[in-house]
N, C-alpha and C positions, 0 to 999 in steps of 0.2 A: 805104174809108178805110184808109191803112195807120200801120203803129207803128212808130217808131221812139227807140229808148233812148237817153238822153245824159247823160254823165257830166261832172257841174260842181261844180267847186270849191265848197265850202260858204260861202265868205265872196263870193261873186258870184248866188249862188243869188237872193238877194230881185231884185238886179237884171235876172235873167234872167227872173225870173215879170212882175214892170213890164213888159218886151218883149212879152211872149204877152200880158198883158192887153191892147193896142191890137190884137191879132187879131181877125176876124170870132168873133163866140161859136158861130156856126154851122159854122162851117170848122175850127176849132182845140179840141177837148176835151183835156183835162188830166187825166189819171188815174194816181193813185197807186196802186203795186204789192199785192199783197194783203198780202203781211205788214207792210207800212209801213202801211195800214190797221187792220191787225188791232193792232198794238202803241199804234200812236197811241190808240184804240177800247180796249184794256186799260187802259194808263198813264191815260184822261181815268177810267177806272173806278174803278181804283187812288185818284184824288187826289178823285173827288168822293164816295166810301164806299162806293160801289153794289157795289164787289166789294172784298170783305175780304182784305187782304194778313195775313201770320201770318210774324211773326218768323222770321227761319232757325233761331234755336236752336231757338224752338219747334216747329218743323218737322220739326227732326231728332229731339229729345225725342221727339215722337209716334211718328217710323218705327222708333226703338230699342225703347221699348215694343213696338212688334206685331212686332217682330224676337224679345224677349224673350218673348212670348207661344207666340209659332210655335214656337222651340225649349224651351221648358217642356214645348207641349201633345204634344210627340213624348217 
């Protein structure tokens, strides 16, 4: 089997997936890149609660503190 990348316009995209679905399911596999997996697979985590998003401010709040800490404990 070999792979080959193609880069498509995002407003023709759904019409390009239509095409490849009338392909042999056995001849034609369809596979997304890992980090377009990996993000898709975060973001559906992100939006169903299963992984806890934390405000940026509060993010940065928390890093100042052990920034604050480190340089006290010296």
């Amino acid at each position: 089997m070999q792979t080959i990348t193609l880069k498509i316009q995002d407003d023709f995209v759904p019409k390009f997936m239509n095409l490849l679905e009338v392909l042999p399911k056995n001849k034609v596999k369809i596979q997304k890149d890992e980090i377009t997996l990996e993000l898709e697979k975060r973001i559906q985590e992100i939006e169903d609660g299963s992984l806890p998003a934390v405000p940026f401010d509060s993010m940065w709040d928390s890093i100042e503190e052990k920034i604050q800490k480190y340089k006290n404990a010296n």
